[in-house]
C-alpha positions in Angstrom: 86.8 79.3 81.5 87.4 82.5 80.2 90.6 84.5 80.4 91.4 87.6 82.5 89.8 90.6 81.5 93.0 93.0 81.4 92.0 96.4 80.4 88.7 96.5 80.6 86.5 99.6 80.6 85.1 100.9 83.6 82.5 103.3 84.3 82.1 103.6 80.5 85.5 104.9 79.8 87.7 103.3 78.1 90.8 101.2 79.5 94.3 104.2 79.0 97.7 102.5 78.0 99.8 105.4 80.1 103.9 105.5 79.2 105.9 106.6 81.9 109.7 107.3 83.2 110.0 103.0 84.2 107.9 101.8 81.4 111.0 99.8 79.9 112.0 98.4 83.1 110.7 95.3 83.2 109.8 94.1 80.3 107.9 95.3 77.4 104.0 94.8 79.3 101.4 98.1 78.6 101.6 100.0 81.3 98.8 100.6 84.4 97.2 103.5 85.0 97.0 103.0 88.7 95.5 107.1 89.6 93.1 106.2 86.8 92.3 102.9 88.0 91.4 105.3 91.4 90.0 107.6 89.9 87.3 106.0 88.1 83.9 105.8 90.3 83.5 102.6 88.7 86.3 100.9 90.7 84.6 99.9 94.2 86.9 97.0 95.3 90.6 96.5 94.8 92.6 93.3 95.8 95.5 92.9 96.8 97.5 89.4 95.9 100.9 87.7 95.9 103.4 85.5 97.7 104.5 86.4 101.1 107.2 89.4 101.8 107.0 91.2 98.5 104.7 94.7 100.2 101.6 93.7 100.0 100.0 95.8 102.6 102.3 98.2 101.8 101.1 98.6 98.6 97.7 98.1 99.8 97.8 101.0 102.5 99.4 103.6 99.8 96.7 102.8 97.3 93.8 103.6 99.8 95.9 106.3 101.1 96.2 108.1 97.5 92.3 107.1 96.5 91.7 109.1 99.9 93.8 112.2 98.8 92.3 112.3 95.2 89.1 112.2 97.0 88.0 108.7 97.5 86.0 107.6 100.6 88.2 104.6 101.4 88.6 101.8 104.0 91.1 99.4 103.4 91.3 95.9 105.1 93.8 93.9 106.1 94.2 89.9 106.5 97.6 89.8 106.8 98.8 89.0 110.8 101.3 91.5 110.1 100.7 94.7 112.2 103.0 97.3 109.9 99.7 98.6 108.4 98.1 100.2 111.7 102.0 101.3 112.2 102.8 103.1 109.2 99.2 105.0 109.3 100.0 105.9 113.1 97.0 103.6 114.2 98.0 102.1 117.7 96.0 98.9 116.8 93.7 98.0 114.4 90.6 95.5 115.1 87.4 94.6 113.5 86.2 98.1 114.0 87.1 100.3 110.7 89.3 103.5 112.6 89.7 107.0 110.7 94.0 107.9 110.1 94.5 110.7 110.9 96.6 113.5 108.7 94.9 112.2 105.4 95.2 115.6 103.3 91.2 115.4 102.7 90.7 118.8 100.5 89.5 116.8 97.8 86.4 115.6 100.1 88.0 112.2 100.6 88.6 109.7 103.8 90.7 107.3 104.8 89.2 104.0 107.5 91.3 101.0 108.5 90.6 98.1 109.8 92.4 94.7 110.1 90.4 91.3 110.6 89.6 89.9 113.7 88.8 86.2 112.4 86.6 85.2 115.7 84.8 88.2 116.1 83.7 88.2 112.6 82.6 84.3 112.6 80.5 85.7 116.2 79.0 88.3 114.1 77.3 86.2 111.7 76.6 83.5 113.9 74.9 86.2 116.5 72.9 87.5 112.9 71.8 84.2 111.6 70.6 82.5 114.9 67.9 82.8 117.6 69.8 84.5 120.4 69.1 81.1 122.0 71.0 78.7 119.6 73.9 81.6 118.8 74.8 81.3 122.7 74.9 77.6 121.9 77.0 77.9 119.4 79.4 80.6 121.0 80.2 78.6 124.2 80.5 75.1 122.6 84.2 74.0 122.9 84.7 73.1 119.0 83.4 76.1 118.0 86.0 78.0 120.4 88.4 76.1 118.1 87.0 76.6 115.0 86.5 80.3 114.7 90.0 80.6 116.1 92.5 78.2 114.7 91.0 76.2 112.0 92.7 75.7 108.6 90.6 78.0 106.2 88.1 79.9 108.8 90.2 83.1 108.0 90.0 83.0 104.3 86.5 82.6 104.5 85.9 85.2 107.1 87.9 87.3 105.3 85.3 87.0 102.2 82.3 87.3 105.2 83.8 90.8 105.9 83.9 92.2 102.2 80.9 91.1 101.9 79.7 92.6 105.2 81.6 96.0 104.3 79.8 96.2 100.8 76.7 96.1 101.7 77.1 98.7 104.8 78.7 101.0 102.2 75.6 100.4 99.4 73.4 101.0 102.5 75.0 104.1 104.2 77.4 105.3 101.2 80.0 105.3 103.8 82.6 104.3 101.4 83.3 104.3 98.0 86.4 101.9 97.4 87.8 98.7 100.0 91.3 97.9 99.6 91.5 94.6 100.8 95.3 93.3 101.8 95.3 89.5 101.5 97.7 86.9 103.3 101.1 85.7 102.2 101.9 83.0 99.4 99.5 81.2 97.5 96.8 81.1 100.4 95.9 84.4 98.9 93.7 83.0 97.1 92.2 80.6 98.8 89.1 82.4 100.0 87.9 82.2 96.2 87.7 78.1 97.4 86.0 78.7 100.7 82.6 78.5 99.2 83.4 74.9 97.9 84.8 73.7 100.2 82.4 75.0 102.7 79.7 73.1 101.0 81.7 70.1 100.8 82.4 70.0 104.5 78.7 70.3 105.3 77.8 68.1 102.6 80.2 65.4 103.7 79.6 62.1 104.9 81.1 62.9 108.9 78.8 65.6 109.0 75.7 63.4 107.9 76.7 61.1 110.5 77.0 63.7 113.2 73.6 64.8 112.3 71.8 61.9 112.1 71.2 61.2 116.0 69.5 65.2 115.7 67.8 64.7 113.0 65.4 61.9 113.6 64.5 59.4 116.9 67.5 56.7 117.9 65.5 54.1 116.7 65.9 55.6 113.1 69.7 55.5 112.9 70.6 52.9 110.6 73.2 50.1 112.0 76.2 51.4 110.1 75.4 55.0 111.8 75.3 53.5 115.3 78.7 51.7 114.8 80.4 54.9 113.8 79.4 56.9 117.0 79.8 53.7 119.2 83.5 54.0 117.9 83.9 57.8 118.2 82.5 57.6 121.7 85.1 55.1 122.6 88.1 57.2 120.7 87.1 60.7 121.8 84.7 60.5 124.9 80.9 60.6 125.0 80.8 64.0 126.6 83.3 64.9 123.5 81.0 63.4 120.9 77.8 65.3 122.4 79.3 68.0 122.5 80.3 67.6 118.2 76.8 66.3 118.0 75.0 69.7 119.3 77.8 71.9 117.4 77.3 70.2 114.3 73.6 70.1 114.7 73.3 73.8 115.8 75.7 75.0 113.3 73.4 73.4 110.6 70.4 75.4 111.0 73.2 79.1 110.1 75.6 77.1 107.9 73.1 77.7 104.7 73.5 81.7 105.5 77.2 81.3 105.1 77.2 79.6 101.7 74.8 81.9 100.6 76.3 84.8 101.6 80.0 83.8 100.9 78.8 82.7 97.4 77.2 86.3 97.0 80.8 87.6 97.5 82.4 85.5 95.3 80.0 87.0 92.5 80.9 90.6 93.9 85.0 89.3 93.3 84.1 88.5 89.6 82.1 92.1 89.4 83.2 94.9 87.0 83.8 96.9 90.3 86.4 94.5 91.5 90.2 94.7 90.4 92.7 92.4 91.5 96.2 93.6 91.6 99.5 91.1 92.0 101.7 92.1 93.4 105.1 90.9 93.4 108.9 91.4 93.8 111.4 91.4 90.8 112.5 88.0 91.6 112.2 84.5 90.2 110.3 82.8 92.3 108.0 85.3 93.2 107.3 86.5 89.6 106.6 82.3 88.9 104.0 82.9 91.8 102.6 86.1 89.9 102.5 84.3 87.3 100.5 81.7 89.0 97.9 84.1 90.8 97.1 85.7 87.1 96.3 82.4 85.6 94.4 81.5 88.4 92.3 84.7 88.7 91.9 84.3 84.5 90.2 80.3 85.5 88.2 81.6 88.2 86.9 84.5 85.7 88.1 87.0 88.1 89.0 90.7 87.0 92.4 91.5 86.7 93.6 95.0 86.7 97.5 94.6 86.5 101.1 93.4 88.1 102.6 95.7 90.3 106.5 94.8 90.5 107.8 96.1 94.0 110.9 97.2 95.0 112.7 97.2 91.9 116.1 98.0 91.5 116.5 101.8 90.3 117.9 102.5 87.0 121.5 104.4 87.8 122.0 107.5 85.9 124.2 107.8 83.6 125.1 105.4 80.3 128.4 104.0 81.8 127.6 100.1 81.2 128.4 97.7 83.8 131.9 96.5 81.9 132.9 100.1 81.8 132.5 100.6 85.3 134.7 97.8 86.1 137.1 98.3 83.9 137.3 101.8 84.7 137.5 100.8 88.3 140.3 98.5 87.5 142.2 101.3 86.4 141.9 103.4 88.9 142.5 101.0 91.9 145.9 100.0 90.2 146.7 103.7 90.7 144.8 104.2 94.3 143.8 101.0 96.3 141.7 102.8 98.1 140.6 105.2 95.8 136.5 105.9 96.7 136.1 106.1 93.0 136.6 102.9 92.0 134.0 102.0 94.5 131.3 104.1 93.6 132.1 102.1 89.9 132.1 98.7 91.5 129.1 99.7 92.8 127.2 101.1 89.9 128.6 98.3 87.9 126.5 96.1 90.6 123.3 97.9 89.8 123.6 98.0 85.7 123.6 94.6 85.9 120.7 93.8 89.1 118.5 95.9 86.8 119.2 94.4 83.6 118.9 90.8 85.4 115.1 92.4 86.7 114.4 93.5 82.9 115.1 89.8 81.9 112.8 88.5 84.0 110.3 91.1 83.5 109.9 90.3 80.0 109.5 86.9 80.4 107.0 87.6 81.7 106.0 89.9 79.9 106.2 87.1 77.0 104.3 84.5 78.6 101.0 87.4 80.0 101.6 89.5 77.1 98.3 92.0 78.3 99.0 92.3 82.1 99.7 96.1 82.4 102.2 96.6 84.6 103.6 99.0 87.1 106.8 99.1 88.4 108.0 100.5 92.3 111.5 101.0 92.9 112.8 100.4 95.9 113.2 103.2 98.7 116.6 103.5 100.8 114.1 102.8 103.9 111.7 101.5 105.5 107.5 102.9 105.2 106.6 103.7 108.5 104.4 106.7 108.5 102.0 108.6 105.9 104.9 110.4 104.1 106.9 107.6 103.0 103.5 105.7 102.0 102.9 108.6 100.0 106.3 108.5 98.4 105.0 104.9 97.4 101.5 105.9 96.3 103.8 108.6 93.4 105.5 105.7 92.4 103.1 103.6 91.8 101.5 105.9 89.6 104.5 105.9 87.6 105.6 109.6 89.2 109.8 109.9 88.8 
């Protein structure tokens, strides 16, 4: 396989190395360009990746939410069950349905849509699209397709991949929108709807699903003898009326599952496009830089396009060259001659955040040392919570490397 593609050009300009105010902090990585990574018309589809609880849809919604003020027409999507996204935009709730935010500063000409993924509606969508009305109502009231579409292990994933792909071509159709943020869920399930094709294929081309098949695909008197056993011993373990009712989902779903290979094969292409950037994001923390570490070398074996780290919440550099041994020892002195003196806390206390940020520029370039051409950018951490369009702003500066 071949490696990431850090740095590419896009739209035939070439890749910018941009230094700014936290380019030492951490690490020693070449810098992203994140308003030009916006900017450029070339960019249609960012990603959004990385272990749970490091501001993934945060990051997400201030990227689409900057795009939109530079004059981007942007929806961005989110996977993640979490509902701070429709919160901090001042969306009541967010569906299947993409919803305009209001107070988006749209002088430039841009637009701001969000939408978060309602798994069962989507997998109704394209059953209702690929089937005779007929066989989709089949489909929709038979019990283990009720379960499916709502609960099982890797359906969201894959519809996930079923709306970007649903979204793309809309927007290539209508020119509704010229860049999808797409918010993924927590931990290393992030990425597993780059498997979903796979293992889609290898659910339908599996051996239960043959035998399923078998009684509606030919007469009774057709089934071989090691086919008969089987259902004899699932009718007795489940139920006959259980088993017919697998038999006719399995049966029915055959006739629409080649439209979903197809089509979520088609999207995995689009992921490995020149359009597509994938962004990790992570916190400035072991384990969740050994998890960013993990998503890049992934997304390099899957030949995916990777546009850079972002390192959330980062501890901000203090003013100010007083070291952390300074600090305490001038705190030292002080408290002998005031116990409570406020100034030896502030010290103490400075002291505390010399060294977090020297402990976050270690780790930073280690990694740094072992993904020497990730550009990176870095967000320090805000004294709140985001929860409306200002503070996402305030997010979107940063990550463009604004003091």
């Amino acid at each position: 396989m071949s490696p990431a593609r850090p740095g590419r050009a896009r739209g035939g300009r070439a890749a910018r190395t941009r230094v700014g105010p936290l380019a030492a902090h951490p690490g020693t990585a070449p810098v992203l360009d994140v308003d030009a990574m916006l900017d450029d018309p070339g960019t249609g589809i960012i990603v959004c990746c990385g272990s749970g609880g490091v501001g993934k849809t945060t990051t997400s919604a201030a990227l689409a939410l900057r795009a939109a003020e530079r004059g981007r027409k942007v929806v961005v999507l989110t996977i993640d069950p979490a509902r701070r996204l429709a919160q901090s935009m001042g969306i009541e709730q967010l569906d299947n349905t993409p919803r305009r935010v209001v107070g988006v500063d749209d002088s430039a000409g841009g637009s701001l849509d969000a939408m978060m993924l309602d798994m069962k509606r989507t997998f109704d969508e394209v059953v209702l699209s690929q089937a005779t009305p007929e066989k989709a109502q089949q489909i929709l009231e038979n019990p283990f397709y009720i379960a499916l579409s709502s609960s099982f292990a890797g359906t969201q994933e894959y519809m996930a991949m079923e709306k970007l792909g649903q979204i793309h071509q809309d927007a290539r159709a209508d020119g509704s929108y010229d860049l999808i943020v797409v918010d993924t869920p927590p931990s290393r399930s992030a990425l597993d709807f780059l498997d979903s094709p796979e293992r889609l294929s290898s659910f339908l081309d599996g051996r239960f699903v043959r035998v399923m098949l078998a009684p509606a695909r030919g007469p009774a008197r057709l089934m071989s003898a090691g086919v008969g056993i089987v259902t004899n011993a699932l009718t007795k373990v489940i139920g006959g009326q259980m088993l017919r009712d697998l038999q006719t989902f399995v049966a029915a779903l055959d006739t629409v599952f080649g439209g979903f290979r197809a089509r979520a094969q088609k999207t995995y292409a689009l992921l490995q496009a020149d359009e597509t950037s994938f962004l990790v994001v992570a916190a400035p923390e072991p384990d969740a830089l050994r998890e960013a570490a993990y998503f890049v070398e992934r997304l390099g074996e899957d030949e995916m396009p990777l546009g850079g780290l972002v390192v959330n919440r980062a501890t901000p550099t203090p003013r100010g060259d007083l070291s952390a041994d300074e600090a305490m020892t001038a705190a030292a002195r002080i408290r002998k001659r005031d116990p409570r003196s406020l100034t030896a806390g502030l010290l103490r206390l400075h002291a505390d955040r010399v060294r977090a940020v020297e402990r976050e520029k270690a780790l930073g370039e280690r990694f740094a040392a072992a993904h020497p051409h990730v550009e990176t950018t870095v967000v320090a951490a805000l004294p709140g919570d985001v929860h409306d369009l200002t503070g996402l702003r305030k997010v979107g500066a940063l990550l463009a490397g604004e003091d």
